[in-house]
Backbone as a chain_set.jsonl record, in Angstrom:
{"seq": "XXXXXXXXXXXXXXXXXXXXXXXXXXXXXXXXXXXXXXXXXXXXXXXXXXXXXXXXXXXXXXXXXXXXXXXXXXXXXXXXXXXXXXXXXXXXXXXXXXXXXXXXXXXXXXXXXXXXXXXXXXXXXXXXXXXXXXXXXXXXXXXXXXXXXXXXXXXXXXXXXXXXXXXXXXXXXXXXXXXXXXXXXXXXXXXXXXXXXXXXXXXXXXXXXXXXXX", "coords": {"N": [[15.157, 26.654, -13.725], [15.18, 23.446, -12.872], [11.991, 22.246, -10.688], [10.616, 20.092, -8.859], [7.265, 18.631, -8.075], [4.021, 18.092, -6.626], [0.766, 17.451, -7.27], [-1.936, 16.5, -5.278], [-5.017, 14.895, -4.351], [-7.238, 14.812, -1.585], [-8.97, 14.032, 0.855], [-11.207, 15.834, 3.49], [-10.88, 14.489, 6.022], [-8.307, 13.349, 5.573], [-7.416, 11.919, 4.003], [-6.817, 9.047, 1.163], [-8.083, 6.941, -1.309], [-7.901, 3.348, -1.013], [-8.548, 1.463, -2.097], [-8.283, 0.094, -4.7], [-8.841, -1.634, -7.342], [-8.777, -3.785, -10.357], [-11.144, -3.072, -12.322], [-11.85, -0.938, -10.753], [-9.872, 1.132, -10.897], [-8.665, 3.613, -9.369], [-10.319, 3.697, -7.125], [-12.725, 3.124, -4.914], [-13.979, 5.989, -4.025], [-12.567, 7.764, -5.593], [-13.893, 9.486, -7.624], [-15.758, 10.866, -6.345], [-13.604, 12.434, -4.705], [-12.169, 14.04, -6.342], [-14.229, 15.215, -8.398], [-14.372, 18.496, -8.296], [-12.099, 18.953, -9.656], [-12.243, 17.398, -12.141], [-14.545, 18.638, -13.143], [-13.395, 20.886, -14.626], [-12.947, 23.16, -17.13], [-10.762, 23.058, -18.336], [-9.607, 19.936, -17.54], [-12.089, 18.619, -18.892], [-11.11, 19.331, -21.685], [-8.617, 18.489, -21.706], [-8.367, 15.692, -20.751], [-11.14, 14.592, -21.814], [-11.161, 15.786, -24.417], [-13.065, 17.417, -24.883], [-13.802, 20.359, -26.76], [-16.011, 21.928, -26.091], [-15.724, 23.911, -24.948], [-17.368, 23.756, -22.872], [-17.382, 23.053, -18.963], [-16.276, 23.859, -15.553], [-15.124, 27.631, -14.361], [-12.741, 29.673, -12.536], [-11.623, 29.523, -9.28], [-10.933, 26.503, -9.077], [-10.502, 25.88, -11.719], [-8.121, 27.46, -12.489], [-6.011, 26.009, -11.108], [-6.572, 23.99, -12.606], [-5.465, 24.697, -15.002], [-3.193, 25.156, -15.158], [-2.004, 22.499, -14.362], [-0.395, 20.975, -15.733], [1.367, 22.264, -16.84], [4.522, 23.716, -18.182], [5.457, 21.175, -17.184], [8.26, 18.609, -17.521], [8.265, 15.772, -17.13], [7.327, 13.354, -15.619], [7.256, 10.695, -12.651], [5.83, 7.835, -11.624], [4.257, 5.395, -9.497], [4.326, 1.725, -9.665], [1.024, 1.124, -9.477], [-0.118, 3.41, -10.068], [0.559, 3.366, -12.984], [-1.097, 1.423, -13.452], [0.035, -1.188, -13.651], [-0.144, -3.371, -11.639], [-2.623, -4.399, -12.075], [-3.084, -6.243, -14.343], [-0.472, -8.01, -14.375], [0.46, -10.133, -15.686], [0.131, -9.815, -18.161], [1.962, -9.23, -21.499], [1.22, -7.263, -23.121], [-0.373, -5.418, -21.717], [-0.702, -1.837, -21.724], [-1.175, -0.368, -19.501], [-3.943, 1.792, -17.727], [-4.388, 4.321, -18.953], [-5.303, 4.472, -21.607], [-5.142, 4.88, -25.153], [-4.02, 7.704, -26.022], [-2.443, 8.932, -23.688], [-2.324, 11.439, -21.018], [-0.389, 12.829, -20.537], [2.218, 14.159, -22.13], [5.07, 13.601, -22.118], [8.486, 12.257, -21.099], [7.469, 9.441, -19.145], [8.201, 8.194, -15.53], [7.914, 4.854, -14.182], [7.841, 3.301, -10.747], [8.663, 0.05, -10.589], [9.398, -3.19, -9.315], [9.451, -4.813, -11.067], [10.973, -4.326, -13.318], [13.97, -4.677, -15.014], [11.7, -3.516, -18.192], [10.322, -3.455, -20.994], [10.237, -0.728, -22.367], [7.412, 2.074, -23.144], [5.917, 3.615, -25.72], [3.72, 5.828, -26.02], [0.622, 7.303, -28.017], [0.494, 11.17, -28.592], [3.097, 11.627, -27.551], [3.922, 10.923, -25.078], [6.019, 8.477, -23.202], [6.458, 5.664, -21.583], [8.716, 4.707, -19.217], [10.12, 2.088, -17.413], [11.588, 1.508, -14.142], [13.535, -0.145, -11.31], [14.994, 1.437, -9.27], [16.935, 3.128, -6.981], [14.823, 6.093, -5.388], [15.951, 8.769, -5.737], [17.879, 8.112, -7.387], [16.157, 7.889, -9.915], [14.965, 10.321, -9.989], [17.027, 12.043, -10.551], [17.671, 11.176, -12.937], [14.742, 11.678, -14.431], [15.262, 14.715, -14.416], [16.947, 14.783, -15.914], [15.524, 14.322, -18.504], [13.662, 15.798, -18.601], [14.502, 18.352, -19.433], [14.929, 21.062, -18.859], [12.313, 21.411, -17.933], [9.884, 21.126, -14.717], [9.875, 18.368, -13.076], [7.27, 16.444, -12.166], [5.56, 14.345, -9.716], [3.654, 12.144, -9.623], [2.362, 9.961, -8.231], [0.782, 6.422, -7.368], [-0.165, 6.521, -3.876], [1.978, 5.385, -2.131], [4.295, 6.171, -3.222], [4.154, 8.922, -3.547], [4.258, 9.491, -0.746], [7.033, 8.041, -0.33], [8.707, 10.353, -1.77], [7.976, 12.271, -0.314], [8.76, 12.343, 2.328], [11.674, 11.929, 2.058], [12.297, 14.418, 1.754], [12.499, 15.735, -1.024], [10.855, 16.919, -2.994], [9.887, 20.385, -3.818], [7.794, 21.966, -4.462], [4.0, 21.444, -3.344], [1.166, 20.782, -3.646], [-2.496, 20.22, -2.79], [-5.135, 19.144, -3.015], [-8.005, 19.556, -1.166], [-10.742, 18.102, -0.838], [-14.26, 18.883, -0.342], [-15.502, 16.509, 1.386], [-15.87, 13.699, 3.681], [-14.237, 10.885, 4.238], [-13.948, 8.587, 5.693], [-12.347, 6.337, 5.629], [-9.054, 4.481, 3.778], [-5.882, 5.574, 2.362], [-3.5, 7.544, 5.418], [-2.443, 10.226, 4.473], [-0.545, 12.138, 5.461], [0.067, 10.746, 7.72], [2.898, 10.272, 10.543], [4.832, 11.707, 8.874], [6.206, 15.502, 8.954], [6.76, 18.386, 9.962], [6.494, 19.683, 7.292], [5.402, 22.951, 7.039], [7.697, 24.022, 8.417], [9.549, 23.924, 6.576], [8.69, 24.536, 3.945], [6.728, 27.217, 2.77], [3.202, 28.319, 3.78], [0.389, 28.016, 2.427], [-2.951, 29.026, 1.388], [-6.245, 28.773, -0.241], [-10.065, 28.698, -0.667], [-11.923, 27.505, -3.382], [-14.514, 28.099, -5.205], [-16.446, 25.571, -5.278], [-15.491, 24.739, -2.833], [-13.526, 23.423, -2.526], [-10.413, 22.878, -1.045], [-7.874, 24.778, -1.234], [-4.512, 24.202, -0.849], [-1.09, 24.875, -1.069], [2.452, 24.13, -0.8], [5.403, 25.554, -0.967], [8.783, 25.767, -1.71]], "CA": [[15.676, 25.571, -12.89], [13.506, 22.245, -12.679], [11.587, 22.053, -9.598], [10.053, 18.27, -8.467], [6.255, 19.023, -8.055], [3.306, 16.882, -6.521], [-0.128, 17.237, -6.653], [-2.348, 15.594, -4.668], [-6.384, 14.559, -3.738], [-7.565, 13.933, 0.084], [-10.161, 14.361, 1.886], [-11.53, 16.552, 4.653], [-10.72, 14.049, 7.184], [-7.059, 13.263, 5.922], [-7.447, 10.275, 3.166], [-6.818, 9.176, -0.072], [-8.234, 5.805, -1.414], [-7.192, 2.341, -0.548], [-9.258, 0.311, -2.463], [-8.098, 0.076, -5.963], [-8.944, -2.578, -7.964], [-8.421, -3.766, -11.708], [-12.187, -2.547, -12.502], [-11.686, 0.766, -10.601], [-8.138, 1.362, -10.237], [-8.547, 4.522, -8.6], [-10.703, 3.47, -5.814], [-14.363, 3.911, -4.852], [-14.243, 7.387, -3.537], [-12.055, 8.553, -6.442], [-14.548, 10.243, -8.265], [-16.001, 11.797, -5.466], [-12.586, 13.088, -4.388], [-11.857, 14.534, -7.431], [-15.347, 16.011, -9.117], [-14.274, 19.704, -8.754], [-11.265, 19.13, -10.708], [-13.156, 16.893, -13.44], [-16.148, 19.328, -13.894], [-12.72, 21.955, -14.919], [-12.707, 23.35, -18.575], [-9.354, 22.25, -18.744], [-9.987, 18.835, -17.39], [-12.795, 17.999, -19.833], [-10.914, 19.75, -22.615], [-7.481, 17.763, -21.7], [-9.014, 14.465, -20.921], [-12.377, 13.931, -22.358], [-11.251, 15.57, -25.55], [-14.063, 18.085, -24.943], [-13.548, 21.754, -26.995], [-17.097, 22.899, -26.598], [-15.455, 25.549, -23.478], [-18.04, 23.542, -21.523], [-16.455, 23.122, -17.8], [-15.98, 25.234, -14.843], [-14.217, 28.115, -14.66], [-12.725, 30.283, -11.248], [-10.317, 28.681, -8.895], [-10.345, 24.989, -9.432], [-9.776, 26.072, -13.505], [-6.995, 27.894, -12.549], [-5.015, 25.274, -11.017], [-6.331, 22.732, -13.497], [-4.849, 24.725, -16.066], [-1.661, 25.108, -14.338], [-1.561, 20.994, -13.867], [0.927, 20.262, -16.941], [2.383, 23.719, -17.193], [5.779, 23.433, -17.435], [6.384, 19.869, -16.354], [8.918, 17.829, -18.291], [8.55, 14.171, -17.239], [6.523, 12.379, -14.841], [7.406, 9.631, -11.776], [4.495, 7.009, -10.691], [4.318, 4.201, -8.924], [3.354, 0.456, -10.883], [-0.258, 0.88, -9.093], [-1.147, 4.129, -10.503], [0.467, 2.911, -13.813], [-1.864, -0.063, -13.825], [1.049, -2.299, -13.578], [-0.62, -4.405, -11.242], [-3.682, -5.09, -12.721], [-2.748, -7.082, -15.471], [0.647, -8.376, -14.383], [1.265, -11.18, -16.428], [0.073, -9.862, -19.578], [2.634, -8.376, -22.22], [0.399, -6.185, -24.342], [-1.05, -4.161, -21.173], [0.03, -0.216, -21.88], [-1.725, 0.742, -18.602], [-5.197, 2.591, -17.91], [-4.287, 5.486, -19.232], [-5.628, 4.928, -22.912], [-3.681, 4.785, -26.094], [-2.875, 9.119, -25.286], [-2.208, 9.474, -22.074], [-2.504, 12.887, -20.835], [1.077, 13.595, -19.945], [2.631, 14.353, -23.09], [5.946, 13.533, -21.03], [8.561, 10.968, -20.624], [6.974, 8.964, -17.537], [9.078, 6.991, -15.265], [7.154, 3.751, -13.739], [8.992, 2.54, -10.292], [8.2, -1.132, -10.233], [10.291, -3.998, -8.067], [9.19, -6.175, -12.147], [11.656, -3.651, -13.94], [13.558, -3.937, -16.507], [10.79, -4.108, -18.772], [10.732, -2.545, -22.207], [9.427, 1.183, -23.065], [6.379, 1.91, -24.064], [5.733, 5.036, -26.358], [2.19, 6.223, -26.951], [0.077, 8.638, -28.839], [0.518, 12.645, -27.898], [4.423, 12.038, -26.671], [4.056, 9.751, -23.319], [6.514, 7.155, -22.828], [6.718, 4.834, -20.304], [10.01, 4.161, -18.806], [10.198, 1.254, -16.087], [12.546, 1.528, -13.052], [13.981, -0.261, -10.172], [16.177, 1.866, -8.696], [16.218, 4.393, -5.545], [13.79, 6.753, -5.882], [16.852, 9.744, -5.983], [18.288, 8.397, -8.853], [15.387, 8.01, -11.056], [14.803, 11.681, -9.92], [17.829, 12.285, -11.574], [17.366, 10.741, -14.821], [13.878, 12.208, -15.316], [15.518, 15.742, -14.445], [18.081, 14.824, -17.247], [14.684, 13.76, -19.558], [12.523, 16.858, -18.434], [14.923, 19.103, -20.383], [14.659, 21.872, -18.332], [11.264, 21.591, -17.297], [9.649, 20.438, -13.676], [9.676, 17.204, -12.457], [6.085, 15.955, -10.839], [5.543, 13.03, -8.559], [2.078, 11.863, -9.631], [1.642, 9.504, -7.071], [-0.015, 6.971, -6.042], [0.126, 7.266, -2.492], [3.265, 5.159, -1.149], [4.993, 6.982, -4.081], [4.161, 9.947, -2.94], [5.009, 9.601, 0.637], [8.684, 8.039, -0.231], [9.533, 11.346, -1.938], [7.799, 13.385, 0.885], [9.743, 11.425, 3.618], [13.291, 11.72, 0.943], [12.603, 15.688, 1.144], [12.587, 15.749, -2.44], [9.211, 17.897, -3.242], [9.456, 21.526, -3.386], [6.269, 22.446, -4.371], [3.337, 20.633, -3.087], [-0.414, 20.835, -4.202], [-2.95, 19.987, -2.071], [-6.576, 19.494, -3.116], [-8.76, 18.984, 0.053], [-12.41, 17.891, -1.175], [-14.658, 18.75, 1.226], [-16.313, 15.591, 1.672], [-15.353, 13.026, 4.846], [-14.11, 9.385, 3.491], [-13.486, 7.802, 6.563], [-11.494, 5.043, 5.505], [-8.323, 4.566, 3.07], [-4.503, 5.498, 2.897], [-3.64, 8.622, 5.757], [-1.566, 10.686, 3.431], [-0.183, 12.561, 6.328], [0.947, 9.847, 8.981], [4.456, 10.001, 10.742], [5.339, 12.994, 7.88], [5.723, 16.37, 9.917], [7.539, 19.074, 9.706], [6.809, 20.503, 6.434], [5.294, 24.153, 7.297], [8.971, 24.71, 8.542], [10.576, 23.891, 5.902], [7.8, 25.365, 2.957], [5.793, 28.635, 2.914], [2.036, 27.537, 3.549], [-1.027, 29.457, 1.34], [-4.434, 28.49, 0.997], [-7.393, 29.592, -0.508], [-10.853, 27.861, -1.056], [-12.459, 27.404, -4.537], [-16.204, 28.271, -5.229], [-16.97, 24.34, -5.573], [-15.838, 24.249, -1.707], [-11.911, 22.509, -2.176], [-9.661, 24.035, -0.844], [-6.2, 24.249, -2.33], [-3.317, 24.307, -0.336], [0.075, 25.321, -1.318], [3.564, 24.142, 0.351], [6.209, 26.053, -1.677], [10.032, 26.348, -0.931]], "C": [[14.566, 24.572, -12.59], [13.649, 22.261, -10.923], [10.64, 20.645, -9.474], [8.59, 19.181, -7.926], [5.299, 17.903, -7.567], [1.895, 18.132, -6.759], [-1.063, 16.064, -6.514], [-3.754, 15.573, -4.053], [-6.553, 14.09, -2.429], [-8.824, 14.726, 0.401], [-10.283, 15.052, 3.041], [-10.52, 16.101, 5.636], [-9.076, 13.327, 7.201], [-6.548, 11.833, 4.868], [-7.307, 10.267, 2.084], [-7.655, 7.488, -0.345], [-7.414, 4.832, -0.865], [-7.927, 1.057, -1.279], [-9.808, -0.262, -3.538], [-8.28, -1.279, -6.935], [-8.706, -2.597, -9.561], [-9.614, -3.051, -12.798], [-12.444, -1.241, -11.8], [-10.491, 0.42, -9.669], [-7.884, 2.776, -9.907], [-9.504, 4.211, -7.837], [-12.297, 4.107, -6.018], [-14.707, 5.222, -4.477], [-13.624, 8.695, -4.478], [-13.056, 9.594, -6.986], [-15.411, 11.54, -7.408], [-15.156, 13.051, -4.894], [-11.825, 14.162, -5.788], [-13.1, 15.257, -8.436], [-14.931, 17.553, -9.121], [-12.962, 19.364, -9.997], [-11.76, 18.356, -12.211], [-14.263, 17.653, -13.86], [-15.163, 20.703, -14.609], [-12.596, 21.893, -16.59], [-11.903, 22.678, -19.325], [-9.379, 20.8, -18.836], [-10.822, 18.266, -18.777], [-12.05, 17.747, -21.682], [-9.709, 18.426, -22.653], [-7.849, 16.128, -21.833], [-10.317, 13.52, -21.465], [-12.14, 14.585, -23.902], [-12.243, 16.832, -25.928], [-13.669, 19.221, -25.689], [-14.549, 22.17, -27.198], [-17.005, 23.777, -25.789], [-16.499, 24.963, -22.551], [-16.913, 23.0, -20.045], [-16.654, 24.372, -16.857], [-14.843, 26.014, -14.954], [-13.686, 28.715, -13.007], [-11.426, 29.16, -10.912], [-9.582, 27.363, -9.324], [-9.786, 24.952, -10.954], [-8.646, 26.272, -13.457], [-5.694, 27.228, -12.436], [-5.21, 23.963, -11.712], [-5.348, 23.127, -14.731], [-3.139, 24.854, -16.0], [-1.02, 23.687, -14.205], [-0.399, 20.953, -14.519], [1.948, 21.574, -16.965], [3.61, 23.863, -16.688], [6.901, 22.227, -16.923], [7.069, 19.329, -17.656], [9.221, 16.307, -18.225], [7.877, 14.307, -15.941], [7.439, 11.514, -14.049], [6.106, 9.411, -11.05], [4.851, 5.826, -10.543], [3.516, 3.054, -10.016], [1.824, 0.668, -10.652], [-0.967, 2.483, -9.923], [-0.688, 3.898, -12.357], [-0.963, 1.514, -14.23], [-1.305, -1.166, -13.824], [0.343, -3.774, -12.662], [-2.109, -5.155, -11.453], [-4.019, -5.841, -13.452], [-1.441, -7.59, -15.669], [1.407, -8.985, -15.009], [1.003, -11.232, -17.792], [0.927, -8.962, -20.231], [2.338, -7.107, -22.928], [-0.265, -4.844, -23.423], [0.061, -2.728, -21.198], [-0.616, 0.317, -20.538], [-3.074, 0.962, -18.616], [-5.406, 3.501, -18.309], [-4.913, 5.592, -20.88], [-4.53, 4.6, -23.798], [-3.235, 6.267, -26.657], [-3.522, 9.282, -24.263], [-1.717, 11.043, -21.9], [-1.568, 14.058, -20.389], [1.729, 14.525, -20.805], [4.287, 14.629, -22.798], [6.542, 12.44, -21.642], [8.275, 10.606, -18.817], [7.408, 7.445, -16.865], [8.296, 5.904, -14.103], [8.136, 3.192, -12.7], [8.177, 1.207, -10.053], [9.2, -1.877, -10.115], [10.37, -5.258, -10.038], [10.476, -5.415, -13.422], [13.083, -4.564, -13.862], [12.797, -4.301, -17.219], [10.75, -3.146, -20.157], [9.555, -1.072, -22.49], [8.562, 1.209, -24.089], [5.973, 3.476, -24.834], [4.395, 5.176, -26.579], [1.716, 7.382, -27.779], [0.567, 10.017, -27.721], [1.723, 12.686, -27.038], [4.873, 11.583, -25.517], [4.883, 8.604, -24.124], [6.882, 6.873, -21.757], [7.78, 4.384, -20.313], [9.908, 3.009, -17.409], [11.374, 1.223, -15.096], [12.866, 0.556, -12.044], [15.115, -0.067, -9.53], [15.706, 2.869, -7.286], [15.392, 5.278, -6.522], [15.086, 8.335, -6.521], [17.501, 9.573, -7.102], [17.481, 8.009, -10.194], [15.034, 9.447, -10.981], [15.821, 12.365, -11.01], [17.682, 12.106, -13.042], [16.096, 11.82, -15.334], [14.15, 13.306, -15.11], [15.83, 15.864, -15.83], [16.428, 15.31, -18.823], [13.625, 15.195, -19.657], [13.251, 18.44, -19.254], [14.836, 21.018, -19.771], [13.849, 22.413, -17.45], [11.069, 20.883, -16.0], [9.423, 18.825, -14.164], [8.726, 16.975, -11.433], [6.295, 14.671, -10.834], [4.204, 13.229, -8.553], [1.509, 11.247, -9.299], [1.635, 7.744, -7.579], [0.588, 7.259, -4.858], [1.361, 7.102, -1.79], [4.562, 6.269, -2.111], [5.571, 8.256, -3.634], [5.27, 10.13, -1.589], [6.698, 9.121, 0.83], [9.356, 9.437, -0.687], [9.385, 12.727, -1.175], [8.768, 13.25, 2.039], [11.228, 11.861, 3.03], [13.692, 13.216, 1.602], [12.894, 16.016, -0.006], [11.601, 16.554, -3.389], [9.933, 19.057, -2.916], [8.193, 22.26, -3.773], [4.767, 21.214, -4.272], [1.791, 21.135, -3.326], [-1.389, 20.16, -3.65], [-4.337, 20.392, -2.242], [-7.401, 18.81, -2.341], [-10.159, 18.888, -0.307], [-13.268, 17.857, -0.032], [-16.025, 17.742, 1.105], [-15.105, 14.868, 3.269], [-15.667, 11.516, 4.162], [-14.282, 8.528, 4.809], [-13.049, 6.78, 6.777], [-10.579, 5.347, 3.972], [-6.704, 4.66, 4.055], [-4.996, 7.247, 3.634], [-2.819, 8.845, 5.187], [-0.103, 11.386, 4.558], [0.868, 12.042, 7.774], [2.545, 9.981, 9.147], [5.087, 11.186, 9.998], [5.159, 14.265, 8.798], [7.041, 16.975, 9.261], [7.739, 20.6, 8.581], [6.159, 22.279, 6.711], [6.318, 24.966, 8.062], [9.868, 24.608, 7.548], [10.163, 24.333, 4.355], [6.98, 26.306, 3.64], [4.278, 27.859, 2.712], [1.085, 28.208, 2.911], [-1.859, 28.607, 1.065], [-5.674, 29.164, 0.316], [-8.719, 28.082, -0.757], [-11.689, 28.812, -2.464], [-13.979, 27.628, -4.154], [-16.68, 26.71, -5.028], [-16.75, 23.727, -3.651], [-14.323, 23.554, -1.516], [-11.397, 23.669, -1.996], [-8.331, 23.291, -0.782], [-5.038, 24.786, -1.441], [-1.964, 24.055, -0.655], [1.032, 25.365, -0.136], [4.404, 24.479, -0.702], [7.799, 25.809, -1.0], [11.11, 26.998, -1.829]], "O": [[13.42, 24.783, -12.194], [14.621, 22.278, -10.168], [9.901, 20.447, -10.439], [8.754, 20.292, -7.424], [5.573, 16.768, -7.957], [1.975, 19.334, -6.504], [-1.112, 15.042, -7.199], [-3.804, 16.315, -3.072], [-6.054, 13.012, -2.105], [-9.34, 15.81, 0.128], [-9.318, 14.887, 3.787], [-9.598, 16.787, 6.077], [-8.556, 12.875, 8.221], [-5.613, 11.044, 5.009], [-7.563, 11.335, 1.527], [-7.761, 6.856, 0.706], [-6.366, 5.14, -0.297], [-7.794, -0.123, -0.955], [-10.895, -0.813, -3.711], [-7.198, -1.862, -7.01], [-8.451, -1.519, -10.098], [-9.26, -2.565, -13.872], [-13.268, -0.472, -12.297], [-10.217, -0.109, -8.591], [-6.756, 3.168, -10.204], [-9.871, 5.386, -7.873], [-12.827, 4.96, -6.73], [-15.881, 5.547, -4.656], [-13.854, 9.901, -4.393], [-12.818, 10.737, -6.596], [-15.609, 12.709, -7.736], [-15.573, 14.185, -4.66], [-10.871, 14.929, -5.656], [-12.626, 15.932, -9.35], [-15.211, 18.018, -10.226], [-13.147, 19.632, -11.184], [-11.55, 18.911, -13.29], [-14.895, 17.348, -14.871], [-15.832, 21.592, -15.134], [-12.254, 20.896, -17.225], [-12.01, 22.028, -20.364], [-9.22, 20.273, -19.937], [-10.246, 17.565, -19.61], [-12.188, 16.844, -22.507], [-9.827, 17.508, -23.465], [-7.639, 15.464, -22.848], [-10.464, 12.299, -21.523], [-12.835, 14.047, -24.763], [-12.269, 17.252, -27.085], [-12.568, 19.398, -25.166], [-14.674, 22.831, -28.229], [-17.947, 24.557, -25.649], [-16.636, 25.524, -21.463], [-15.761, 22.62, -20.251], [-17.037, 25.499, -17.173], [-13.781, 25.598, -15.416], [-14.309, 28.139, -12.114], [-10.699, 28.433, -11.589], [-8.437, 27.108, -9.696], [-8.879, 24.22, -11.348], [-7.876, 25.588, -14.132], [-4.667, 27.448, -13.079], [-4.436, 23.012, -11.606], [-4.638, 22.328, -15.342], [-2.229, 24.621, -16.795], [0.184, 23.548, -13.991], [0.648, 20.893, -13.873], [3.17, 21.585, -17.115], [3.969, 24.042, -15.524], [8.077, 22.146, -16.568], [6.554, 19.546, -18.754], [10.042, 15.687, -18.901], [7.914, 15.349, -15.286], [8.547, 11.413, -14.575], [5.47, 10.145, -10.294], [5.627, 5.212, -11.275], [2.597, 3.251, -10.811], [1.167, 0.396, -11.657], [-2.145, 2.566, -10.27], [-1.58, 4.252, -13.128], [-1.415, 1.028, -15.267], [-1.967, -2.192, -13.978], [0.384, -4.939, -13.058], [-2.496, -6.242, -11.025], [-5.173, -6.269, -13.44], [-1.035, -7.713, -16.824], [2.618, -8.797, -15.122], [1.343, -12.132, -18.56], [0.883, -7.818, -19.78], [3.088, -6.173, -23.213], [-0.586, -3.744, -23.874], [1.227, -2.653, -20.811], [-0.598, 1.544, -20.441], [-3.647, 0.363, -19.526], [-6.567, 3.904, -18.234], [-4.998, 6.713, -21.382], [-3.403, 4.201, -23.503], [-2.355, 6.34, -27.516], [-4.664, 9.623, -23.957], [-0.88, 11.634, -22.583], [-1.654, 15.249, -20.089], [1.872, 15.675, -20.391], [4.794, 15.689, -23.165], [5.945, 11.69, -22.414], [8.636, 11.152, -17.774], [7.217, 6.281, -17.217], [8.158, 6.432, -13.0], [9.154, 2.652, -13.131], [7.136, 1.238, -9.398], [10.175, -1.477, -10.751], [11.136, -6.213, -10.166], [10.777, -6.122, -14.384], [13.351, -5.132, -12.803], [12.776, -5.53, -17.287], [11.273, -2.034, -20.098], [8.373, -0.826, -22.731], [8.597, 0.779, -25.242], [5.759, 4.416, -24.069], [3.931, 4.496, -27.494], [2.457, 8.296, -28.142], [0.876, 9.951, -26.531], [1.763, 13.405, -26.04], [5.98, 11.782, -25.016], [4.618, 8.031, -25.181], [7.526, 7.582, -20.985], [8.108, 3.644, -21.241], [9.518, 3.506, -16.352], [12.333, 0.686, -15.649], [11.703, 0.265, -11.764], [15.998, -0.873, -9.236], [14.615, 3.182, -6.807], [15.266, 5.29, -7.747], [14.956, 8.794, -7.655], [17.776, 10.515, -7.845], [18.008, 7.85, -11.295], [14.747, 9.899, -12.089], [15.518, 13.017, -12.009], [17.607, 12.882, -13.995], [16.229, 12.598, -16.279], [13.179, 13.861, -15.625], [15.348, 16.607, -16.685], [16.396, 16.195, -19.678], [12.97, 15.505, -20.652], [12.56, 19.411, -19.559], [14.68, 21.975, -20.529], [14.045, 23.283, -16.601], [11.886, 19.981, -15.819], [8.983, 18.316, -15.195], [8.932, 17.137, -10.231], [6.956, 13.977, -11.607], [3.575, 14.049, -7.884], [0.302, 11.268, -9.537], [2.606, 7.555, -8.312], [1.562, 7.992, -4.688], [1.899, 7.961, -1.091], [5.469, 6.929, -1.604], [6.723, 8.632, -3.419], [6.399, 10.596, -1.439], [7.463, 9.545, 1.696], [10.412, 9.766, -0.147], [10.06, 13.756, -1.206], [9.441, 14.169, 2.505], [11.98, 12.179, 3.951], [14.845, 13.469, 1.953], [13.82, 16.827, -0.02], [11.846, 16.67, -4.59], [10.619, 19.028, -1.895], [7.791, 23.22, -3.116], [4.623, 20.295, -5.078], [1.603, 22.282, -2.918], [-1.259, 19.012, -4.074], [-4.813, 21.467, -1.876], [-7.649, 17.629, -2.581], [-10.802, 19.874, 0.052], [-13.173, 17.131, 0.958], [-17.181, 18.064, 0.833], [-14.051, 15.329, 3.707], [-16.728, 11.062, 3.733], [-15.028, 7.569, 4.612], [-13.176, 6.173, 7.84], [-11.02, 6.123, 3.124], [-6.329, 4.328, 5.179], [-5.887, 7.997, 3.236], [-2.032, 7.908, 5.049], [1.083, 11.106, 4.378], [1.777, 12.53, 8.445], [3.34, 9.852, 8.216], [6.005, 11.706, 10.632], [4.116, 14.3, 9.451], [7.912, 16.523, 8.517], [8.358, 21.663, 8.637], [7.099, 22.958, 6.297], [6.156, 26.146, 8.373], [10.953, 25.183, 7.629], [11.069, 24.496, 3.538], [6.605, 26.241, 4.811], [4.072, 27.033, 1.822], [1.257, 29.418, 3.061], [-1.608, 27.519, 0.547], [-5.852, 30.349, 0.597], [-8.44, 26.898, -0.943], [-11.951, 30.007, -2.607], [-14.506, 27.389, -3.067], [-17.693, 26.778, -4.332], [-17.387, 22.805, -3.142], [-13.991, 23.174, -0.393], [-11.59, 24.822, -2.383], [-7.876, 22.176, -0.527], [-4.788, 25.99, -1.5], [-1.616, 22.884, -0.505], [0.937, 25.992, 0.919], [4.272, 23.68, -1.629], [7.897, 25.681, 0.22], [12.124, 27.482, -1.326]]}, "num_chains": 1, "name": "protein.A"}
């Protein structure tokens, strides 16, 4: 049975970026917020291409290797597509490269939709949307073929299908650094440790991974 899936990067103190630009469109703290999961076997192997087994291994491996496992289609917002970085040009495919790391169809909600489908290397295509967020859920159920449905963000993304109730499993990688500025991921949202099972553990590298199940 497909289950809708997020995970998700923050910080100690409760943050995600805010300060994305077309030259770093994940934000200045990205890399910081994210180094245990980029130094992961998997990680290097999946995205850099790497197969010399260099990478870490232990917790953060575990749930890197777990990232894709299973999923059958993708939903992101135009900003973590890249959509807005290059708005008015036809030819932009995104930041993601020419293979993107999904190997998915991945549904794009942007307000500039309909816009035509983009297919790339390794099985990603980009679908563009403007519709509720519930019935593109639908569709990419239809498209995921059995498999989960993640919600890969970015952040307002996120938080419309947290707010919807639409998430049942939630992923939660807390970097223990302190940003002190960005989006609060958290704001106004409440509730969920009544309505998911909560589980945590911390990784050797110091994140600690929190699990909302239902």
């Amino acid at each position: 049975m497909t289950r809708v899936r997020m995970d998700l990067f923050i910080s100690l103190d409760g943050y995600t970026p805010s300060d994305q630009t077309a030259e770093n469109p994940m934000g200045a703290d990205w890399e910081r917020l994210t180094a245990a999961y980029a130094a992961t076997r998997t990680f290097r192997k999946n995205v850099f291409g790497d197969t010399s087994g260099e990478g870490t291994t232990g917790i953060d491996e575990r749930y890197a290797a777990a990232f894709t496992d299973g999923v059958g289609a993708e939903i992101m917002g135009a900003a973590m597509f890249g959509l807005h970085s290059f708005p008015d040009d036809p030819d932009w495919k995104g930041w993601w490269g020419d293979k993107p790391p999904f190997g998915t169809p991945v549904y794009v909600l942007t307000h500039t939709a309909p816009r035509p489908e983009i297919p790339m290397e390794g099985g990603t295509t980009f679908h563009f949307r403007n519709a509720a967020i519930d019935d593109v859920l639908v569709e990419a159920t239809e498209a995921a073929g059995g498999g989960d449905v993640r919600i890969g963000g970015g952040y307002r993304t996120a938080r419309e299908f947290l707010r919807a109730g639409l998430v049942d499993d939630v992923h939660l990688m807390v970097a223990p650094i302190f940003m002190g500025r960005g989006h609060r991921l958290w704001d106004d949202l409440a509730g969920f440790d009544r309505t998911h099972t909560v589980t945590s553990e911390v990784a050797e590298s110091g994140t600690i991974h929190i699990n909302l199940n239902r």
